[in-house]
C-alpha positions as CSV (number, residue, x, y, z in Angstrom):
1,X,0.0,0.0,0.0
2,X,2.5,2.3,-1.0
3,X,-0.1,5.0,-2.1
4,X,-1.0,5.1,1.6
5,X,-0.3,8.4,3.8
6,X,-0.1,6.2,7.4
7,X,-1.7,8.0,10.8
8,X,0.9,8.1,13.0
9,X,0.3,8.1,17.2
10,X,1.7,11.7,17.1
11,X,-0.7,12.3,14.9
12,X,-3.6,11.0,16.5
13,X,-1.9,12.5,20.0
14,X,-2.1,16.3,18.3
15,X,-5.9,16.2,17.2
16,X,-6.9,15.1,20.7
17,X,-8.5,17.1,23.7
18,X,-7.6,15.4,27.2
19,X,-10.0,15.8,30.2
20,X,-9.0,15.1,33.5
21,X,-12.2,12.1,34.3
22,X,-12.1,11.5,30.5
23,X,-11.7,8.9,28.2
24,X,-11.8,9.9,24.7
25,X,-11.7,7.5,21.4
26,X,-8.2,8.8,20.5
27,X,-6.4,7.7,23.5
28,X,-8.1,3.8,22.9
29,X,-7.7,4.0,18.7
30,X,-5.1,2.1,17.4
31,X,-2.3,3.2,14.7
32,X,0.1,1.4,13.1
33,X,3.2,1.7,15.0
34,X,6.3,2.4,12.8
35,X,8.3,0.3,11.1
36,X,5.5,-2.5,11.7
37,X,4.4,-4.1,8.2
38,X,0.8,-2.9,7.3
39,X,-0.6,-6.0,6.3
40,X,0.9,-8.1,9.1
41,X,-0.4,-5.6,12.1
42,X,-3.9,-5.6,10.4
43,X,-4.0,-9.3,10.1
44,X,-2.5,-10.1,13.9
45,X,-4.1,-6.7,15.5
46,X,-7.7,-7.2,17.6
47,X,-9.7,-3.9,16.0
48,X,-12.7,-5.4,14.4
49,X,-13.0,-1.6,12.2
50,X,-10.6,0.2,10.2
51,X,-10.7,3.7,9.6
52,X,-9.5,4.9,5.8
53,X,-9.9,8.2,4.6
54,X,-10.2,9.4,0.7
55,X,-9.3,13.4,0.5
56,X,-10.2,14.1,-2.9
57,X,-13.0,15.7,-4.7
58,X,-11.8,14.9,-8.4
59,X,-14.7,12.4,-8.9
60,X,-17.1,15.2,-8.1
61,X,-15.5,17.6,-10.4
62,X,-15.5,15.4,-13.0
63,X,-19.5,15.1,-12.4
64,X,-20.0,19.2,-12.4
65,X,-20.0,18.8,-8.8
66,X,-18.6,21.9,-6.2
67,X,-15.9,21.0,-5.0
68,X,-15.0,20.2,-1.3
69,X,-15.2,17.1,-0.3
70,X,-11.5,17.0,0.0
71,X,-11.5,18.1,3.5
72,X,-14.0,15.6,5.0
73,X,-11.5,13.0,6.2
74,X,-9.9,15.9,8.2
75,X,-12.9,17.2,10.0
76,X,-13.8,13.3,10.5
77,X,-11.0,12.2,12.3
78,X,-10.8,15.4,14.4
79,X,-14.4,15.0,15.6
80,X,-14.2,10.6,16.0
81,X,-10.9,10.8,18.1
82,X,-13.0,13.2,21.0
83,X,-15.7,10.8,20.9
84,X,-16.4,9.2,24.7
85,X,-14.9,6.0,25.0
86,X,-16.9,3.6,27.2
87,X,-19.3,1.2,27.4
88,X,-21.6,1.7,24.7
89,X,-18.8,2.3,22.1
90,X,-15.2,1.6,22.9
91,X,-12.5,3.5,21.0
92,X,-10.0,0.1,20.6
93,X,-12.2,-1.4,17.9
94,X,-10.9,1.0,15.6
95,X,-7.7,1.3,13.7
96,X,-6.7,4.3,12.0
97,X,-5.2,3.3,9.0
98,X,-4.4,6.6,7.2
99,X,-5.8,8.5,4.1
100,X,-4.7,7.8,0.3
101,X,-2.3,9.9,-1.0
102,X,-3.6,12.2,-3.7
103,X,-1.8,15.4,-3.7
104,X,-0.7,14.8,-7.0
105,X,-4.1,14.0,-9.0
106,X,-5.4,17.3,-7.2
107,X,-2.6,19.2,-8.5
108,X,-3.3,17.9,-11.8
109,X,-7.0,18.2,-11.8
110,X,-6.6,21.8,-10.7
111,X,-6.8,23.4,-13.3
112,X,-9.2,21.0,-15.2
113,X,-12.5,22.3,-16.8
114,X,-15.5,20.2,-16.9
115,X,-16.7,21.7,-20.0
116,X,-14.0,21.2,-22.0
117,X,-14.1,17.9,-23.7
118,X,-10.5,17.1,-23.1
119,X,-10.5,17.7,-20.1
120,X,-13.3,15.5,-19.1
121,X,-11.1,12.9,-20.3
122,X,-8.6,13.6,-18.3
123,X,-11.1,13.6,-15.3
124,X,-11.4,10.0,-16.1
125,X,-8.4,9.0,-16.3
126,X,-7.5,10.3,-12.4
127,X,-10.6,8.6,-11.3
128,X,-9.6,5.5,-13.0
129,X,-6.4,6.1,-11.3
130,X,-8.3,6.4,-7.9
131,X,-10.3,3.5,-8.3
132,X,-7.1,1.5,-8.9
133,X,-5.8,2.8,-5.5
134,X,-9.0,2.4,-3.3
135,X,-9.8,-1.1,-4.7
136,X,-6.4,-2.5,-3.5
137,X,-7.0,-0.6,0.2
138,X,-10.4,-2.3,0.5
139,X,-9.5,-5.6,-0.7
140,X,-6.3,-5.6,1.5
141,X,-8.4,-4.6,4.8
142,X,-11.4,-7.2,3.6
143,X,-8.8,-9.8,3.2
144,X,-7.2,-9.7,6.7
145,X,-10.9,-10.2,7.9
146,X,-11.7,-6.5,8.8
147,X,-14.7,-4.1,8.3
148,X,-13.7,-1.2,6.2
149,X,-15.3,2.7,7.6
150,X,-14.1,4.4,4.6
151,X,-14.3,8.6,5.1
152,X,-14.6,11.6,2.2
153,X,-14.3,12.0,-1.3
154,X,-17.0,11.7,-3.8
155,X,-19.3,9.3,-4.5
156,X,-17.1,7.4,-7.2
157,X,-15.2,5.4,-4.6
158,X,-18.3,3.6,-4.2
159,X,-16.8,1.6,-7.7
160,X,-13.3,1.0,-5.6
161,X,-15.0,0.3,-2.3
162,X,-17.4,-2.7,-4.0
163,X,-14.7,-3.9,-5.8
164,X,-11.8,-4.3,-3.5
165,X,-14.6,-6.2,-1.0
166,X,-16.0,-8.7,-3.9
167,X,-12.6,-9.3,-5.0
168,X,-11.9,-10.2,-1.0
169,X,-14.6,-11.7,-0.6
170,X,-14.3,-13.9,-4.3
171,X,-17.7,-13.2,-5.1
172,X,-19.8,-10.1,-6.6
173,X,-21.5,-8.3,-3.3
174,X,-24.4,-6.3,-3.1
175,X,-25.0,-2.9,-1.8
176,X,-27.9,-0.3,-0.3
177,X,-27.4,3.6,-0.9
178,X,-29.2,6.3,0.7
179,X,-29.1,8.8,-1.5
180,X,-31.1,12.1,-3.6
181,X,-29.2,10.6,-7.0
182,X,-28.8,7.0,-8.4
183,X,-25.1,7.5,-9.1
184,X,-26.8,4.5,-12.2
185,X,-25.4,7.0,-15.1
186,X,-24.3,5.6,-18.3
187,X,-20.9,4.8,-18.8
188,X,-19.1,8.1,-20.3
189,X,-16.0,7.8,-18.4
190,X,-15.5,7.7,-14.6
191,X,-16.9,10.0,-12.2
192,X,-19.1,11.1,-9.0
193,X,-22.3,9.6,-11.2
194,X,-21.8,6.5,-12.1
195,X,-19.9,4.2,-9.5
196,X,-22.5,2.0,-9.3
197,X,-23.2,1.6,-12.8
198,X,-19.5,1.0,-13.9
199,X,-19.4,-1.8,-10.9
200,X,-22.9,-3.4,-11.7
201,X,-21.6,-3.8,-15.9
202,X,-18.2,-4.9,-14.7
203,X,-19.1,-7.8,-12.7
204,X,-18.8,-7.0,-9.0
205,X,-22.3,-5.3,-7.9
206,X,-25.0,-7.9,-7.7
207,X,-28.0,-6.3,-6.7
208,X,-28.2,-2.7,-6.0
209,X,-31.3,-0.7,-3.7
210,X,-31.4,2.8,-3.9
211,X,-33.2,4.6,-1.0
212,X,-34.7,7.7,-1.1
213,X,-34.1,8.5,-4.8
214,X,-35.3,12.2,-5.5
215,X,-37.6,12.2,-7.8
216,X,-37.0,15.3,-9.1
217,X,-33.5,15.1,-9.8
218,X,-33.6,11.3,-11.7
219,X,-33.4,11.3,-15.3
220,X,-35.9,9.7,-17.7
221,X,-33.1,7.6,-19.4
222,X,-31.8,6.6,-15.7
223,X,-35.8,5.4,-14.5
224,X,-36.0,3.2,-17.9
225,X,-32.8,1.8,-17.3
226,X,-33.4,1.0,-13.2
227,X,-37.0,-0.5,-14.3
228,X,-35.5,-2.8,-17.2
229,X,-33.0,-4.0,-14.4
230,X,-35.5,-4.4,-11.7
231,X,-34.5,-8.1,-11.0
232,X,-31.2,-6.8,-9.5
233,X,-31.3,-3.1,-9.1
234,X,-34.7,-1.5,-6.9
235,X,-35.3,1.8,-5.2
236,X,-37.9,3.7,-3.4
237,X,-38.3,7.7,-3.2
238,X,-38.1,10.4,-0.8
239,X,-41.5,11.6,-2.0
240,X,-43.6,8.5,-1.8
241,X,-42.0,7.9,1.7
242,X,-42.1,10.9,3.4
243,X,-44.8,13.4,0.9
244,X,-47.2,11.0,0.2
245,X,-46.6,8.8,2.3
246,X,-47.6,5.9,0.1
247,X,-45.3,3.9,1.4
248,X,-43.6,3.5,5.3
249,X,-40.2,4.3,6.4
250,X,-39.7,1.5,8.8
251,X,-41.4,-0.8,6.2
252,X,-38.7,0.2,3.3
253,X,-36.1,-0.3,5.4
254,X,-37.5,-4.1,5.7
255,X,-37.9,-4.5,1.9
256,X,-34.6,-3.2,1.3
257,X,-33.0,-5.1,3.6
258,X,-34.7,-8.9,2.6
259,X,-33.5,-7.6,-1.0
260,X,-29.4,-7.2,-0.6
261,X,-28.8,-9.5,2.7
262,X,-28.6,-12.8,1.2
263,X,-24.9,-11.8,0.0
264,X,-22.0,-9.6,1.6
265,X,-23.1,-5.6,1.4
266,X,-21.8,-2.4,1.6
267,X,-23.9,0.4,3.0
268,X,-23.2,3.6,1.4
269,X,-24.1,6.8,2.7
270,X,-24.2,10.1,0.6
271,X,-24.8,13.1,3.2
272,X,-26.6,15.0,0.1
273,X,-29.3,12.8,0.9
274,X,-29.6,14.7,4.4
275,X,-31.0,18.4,4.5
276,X,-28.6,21.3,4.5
277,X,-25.5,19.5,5.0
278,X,-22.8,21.2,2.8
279,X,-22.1,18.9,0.0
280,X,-21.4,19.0,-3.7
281,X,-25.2,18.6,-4.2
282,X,-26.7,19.9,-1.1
283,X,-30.5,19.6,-0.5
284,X,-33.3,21.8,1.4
285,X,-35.1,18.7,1.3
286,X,-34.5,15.1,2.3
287,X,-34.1,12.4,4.8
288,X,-33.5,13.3,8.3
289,X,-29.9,13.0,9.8
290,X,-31.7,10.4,12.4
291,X,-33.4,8.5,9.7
292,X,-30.2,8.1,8.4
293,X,-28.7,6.9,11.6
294,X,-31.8,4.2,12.2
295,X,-30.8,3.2,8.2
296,X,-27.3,2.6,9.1
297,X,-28.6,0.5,12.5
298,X,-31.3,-1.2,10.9
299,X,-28.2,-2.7,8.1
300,X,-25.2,-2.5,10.1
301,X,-26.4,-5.5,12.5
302,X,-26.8,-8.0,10.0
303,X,-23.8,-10.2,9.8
304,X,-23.3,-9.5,5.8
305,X,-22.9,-5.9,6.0
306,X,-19.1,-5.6,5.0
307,X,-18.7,-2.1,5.2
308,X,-19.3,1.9,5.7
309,X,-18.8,4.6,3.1
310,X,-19.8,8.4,4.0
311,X,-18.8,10.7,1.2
312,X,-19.8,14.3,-0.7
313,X,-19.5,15.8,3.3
314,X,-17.7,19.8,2.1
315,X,-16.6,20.7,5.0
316,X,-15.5,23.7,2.8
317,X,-18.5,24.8,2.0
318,X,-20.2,24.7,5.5
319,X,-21.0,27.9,7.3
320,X,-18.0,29.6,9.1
321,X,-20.0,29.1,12.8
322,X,-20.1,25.5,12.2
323,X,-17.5,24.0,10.6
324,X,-17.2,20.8,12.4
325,X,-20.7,19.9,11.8
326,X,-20.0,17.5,8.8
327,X,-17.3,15.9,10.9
328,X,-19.6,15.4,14.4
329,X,-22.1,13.9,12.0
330,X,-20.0,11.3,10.6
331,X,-18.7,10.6,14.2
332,X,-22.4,9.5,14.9
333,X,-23.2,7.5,11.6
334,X,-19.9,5.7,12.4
335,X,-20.4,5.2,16.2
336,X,-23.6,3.8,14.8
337,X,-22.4,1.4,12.7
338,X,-19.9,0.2,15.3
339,X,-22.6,-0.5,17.7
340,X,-24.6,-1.9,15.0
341,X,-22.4,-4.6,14.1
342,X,-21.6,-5.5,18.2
343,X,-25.1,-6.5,18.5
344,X,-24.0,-9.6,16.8
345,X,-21.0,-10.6,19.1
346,X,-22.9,-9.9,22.8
């Protein structure tokens, strides 16, 4: 993993507060200690959840996105290292493994334009790059029998994140999203949109639910293609779940669930799905953030679910008074998650 920028103890030491009565998750985490083999310590080390972080906002460029996801794996680790460690959620089940090291695909995405045709394709290719990268992370932590909590970026490391755990696992895997967009688009060239769509054609998505699709911001040509693929790819909407209310919350959840858990899943989480969190496509309207916690519960205890992905948090673009908001928020879908899966081992 030689792509990898490792999280050192002094690392984790700097970004956290000390209380006297206090225990905090960043005095429990775990890092790997240096001049330890990666793959060795995550094989022989007892964290059940490993922390890996994706700074990067190219996918979402490349998709006409704002940029700004970049900095979510900063404000994330920040906020999950003051986190209370004790009895409901212990701080030693996590190893920080590091972020990937992108400095120089931003530097050459810079100065990219999105409307320039050339460009675009250039776009790709870094993605491409960056799915290369991610898929080898994911399928290195899957293989030494851990549960990946994968932090930032845009939605295109869903493609990376599926892959690397189906080729761990040796099998296609499935995966539910909550989410306002599909991320279903045709196959122009990687990027924030189509993730899913490039995994699903390649061989390693299996079945596919969308929840909470946004009906107003879901192409004609992407409805015809999810209804021609309905044996393997479902969704419900934000409007008939919580406007008409043709259809329950807690019900959907149920559906969803008896759809993707007969094979290893990922649960991905886009926080544009969530109202007025800052994010390359940030809503007025959605889901709310403890909705999404329950959706993350209601999966994350099932014995299949194989991972966490939060992405398209911009920290950048949040409000000057609150810029730790996006990382607090991720703090709880993860703590979540953790306690989630520990329901199976009490």
């Amino acid at each position: 993993m030689e792509n990898l920028v490792p999280f050192t103890s002094i690392d984790l030491g700097k970004i956290t507060s000390h209380r006297s009565g206090e225990i905090k998750f960043g005095e429990k985490m775990l890092t790997i200690p240096k001049d330890v083999d990666t793959i060795q310590f995550l094989n022989e080390c007892k964290a059940r959840f490993v922390l890996f972080g994706i700074p990067e906002d190219i996918g979402v460029r490349a998709n006409a996105g704002r940029p700004g996801a970049a900095s979510a794996w900063e404000s994330a680790i920040k906020s999950i290292a003051n986190i209370q460690h004790n009895r409901f959620c212990k701080g030693s089940q996590l190893l920080i493994l590091g972020s990937l090291d992108v400095k120089e695909e931003l530097k050459q995405a810079e100065n990219l334009n999105f409307h320039d045709v050339d460009d675009r394709k250039k776009f790709s290719i870094l993605v491409e790059k960056l799915d290369k990268e991610v898929s080898h992370i994911i399928f290195t932590i899957v293989k030494a029998g851990k549960i990946p909590i994968i932090i930032g970026g845009g939605h295109n490391n869903a493609y990376g994140n599926i892959k690397g755990t189906a080729l761990a696992k040796g099998k296609p895997i499935n995966a539910i999203n909550l989410d306002a967009h599909s991320d279903f688009r045709i196959l122009e060239g990687r990027h924030s949109g189509n993730g899913f769509s490039y995994s699903f054609d390649e061989g390693f998505l299996k079945k596919y639910f969308i929840f909470g699709l946004h009906e107003s911001y879901t192409s004609k040509n992407v409805l015809l293609r999810l209804k021609d693929l309905e044996d393997r790819v479902r969704f419900n909407t934000y409007d008939e779940i919580s406007i008409r209310k043709v259809k329950n919350f807690e019900q959907e959840l149920n559906q969803a669930l008896s759809f993707i858990k007969n094979d290893y899943f990922g649960i991905e989480i886009d926080l544009d799905s969530i109202p007025n969190i800052a994010s390359s496509a940030m809503t007025p309207s959605g889901f709310s953030v403890e909705q999404a916690r329950q959706l993350i519960h209601h999966f994350g205890q099932h014995a299949n679910a194989s991972y966490l992905h939060i992405c398209e948090g911009a920290p950048d673009l949040c409000d000057e008074k609150n810029p730790q908001m996006i990382g607090k928020l991720m703090g709880y879908l993860i703590t979540d998650f953790i306690k989630a899966k520990n329901i199976l081992t009490e």
